[in-house]
N, C-alpha and C positions, 0 to 999 in steps of 0.2 A: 677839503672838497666841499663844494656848494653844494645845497643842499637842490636835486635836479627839480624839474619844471613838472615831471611825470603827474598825472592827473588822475584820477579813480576811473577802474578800466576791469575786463574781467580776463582773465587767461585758461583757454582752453588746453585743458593737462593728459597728459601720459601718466600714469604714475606706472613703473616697473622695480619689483621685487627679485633681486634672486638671491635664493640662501646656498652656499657652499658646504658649512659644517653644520654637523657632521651628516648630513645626507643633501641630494642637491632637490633644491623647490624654486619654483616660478610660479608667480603672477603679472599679470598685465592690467590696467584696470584707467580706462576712461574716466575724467572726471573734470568739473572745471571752477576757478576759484576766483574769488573778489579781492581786487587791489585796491587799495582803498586812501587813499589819501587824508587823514584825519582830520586835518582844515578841513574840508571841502564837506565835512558830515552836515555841518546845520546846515549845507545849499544844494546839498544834493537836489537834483530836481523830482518831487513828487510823481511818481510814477503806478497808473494801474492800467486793470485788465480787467476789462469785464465788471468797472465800477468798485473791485477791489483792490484795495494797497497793493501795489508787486516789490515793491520795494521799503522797509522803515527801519528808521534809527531811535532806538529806545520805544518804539510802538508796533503795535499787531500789523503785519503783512504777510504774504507769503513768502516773501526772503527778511529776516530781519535784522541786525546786528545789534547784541544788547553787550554794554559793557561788565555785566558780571559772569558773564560766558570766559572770562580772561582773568587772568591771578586771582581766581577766586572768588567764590559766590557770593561772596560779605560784604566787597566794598558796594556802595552806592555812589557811585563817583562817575567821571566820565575819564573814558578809555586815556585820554590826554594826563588828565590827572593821577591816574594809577599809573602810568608807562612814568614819569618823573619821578614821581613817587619811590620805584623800584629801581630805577639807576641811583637814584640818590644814597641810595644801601652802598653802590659799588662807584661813590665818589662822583659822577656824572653830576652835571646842570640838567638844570629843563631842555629837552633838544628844542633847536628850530623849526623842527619839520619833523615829523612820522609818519609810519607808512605802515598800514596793517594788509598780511596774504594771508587769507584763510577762506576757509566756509563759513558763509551765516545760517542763521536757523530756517530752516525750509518747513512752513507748516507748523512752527511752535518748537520742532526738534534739530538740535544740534550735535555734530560730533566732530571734532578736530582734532585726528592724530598730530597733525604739524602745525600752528599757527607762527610767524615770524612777523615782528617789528622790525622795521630799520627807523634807526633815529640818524637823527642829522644835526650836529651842534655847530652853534657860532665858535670865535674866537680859537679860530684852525684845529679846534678838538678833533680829533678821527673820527668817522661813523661806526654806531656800533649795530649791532645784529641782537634781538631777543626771540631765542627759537623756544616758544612754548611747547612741549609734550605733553600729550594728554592719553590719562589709560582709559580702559573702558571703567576703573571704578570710579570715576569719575576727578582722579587725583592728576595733577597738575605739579610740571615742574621747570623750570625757565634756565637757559643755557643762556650767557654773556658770551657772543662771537665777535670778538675783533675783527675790523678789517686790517688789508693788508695794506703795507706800507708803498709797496710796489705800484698798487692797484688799489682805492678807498672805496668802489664797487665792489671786488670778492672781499667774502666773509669766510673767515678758515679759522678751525679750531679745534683740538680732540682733548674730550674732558672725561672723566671716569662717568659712565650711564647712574648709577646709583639709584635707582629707579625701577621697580616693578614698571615694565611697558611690557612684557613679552615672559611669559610660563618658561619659552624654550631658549632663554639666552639668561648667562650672568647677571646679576647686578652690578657687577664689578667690571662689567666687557668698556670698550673704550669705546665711543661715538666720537664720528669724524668727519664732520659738518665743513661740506662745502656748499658757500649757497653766494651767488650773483644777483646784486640788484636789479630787479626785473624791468627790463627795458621792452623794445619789440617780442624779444622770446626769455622765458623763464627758464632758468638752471638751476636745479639744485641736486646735490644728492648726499644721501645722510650712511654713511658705513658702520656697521658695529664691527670691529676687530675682536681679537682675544687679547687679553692682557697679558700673559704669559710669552706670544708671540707674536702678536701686531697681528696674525692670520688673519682674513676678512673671511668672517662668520656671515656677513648680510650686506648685501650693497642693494639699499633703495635710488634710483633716480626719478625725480621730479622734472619734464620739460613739458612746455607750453607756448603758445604762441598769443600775442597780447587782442583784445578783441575789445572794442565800445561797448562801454556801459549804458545801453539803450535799450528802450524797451521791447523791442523788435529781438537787441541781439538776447537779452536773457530768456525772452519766451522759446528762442532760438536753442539755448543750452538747456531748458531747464524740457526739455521735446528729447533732445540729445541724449541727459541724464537726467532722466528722471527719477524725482524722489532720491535725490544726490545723497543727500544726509543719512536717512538708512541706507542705501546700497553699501554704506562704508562701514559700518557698521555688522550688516550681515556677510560684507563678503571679509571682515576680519575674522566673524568666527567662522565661517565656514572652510578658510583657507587655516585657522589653528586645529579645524579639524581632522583640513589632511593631515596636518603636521601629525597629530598625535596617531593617527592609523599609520603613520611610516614609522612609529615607536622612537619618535623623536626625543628622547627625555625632556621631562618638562618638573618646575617647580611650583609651590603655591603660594601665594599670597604671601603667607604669615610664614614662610622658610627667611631666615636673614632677615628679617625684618629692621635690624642693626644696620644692614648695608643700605636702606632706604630715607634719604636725606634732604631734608631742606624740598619735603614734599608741598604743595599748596592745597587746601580746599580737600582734605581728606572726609570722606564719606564711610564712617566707623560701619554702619549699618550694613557697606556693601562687602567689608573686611573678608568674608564668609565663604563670599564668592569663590570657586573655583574654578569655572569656567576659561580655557585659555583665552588671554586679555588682546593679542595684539602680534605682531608678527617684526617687529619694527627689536 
């Protein structure tokens, strides 16, 4: 597959939640997210408001995108370079093309439950999918999703969670990632099953609709959802709180700790924490 023509753009999101096991829970929750074409970072066009930055890559704005926000706080590299970097572990080349979906930092602060790259290699290699997870202790962990052979836009794949992301779910449940390269409108949706029975314990879906990267449309979104980056952040704990007043069992942190693997960017100091991390 070519790597597409798609250009940095923002998608106005749905995000919806519903848990099944073992009690049922719903959220709904507005929000909207940056596509980003990773060519196109050094020319993005300079954009402000009111004489301040609204948009910067690697510099102070009130949206900003910095590349240690992604596999980990340590490298000092550019997003480009760490994304090759990390395929090269699982035999890949440098793609031709990438593409980062996520939230950047609004005001200095960031939080990305979902972040995904899609890379795009020469020499008829398939594209692949890198769905970052991020918990609230700050820990990081990256899923390889194959596209399909049928279709080299769907990305499908169910890999064992292994991952503190959620107090009320296994470390061992199965994540069932289907996610469509985002054209006019955005598809995703991410399932935890039970291992034991394939059951769907949580069905997240991601949809959106594709919107210009201008300064008009961000001031548009950011009126819309305001203070986007916290909001996600408070309505995770606030919805692990319903959870736990419906006597949802929940584990901590340092339970299994064994089953937690191939984590990035772990933050020993936040270890402690018990607060429930995540609903995902």
């Amino acid at each position: 597959m070519e790597p597409p023509s798609s250009h940095s753009c923002l998608y106005q999101c749905t995000l919806w939640h519903k848990r099944f096991l073992p009690q049922q829970h719903e959220l709904l929750h507005r929000t909207f997210l940056f596509f980003l074409d990773l060519a196109e970072l050094p020319h993005l066009p300079k954009r402000t408001f009111l004489g301040i930055p609204l948009l910067g890559i690697e510099s102070p704005a009130i949206y900003s995108l910095r590349a240690r926000d992604h596999f980990g706080k340590h490298h000092n590299s550019t997003l480009p370079k760490i994304i090759a970097s990390s395929l090269q572990n699982h035999d890949f080349p440098p793609p031709a093309k990438s593409y980062l979906l996520a939230q950047l930092r609004f005001l200095g602060y960031v939080f990305n439950p979902l972040s995904i790259f899609f890379c795009f290699f020469e020499q008829k290699i398939p594209p692949v999918a890198i769905a970052q997870v991020t918990n609230t202790f700050g820990e990081q962990k990256l899923y390889l999703i194959p596209s399909s052979e049928q279709n080299p836009s769907f990305f499908h794949a169910r890999q064992p969670k292994l991952f503190y992301i959620s107090p009320f779910s296994s470390l061992d449940d199965i994540l069932d990632f289907h996610i469509h390269f985002p054209e006019k409108h955005l598809r995703i949706s991410v399932n935890t099953l039970s291992p034991s029975s394939s059951s769907t314990i949580l069905r997240a879906t991601l949809t959106g609709t594709q919107r210009p990267l201008t300064t008009q449309e961000l001031l548009r979104q950011t009126l819309l959802c305001p203070f986007v980056t916290a909001k996600t952040i408070l309505l995770i704990h606030w919805h692990a709180l319903l959870l736990w007043k419906k006597k949802i069992p929940f584990s901590k942190k340092q339970h299994n700790s064994h089953l937690q693997q191939n984590i990035l960017n772990p933050l020993p100091h936040l270890l402690k924490k018990t607060t429930p991390s995540s609903l995902l």
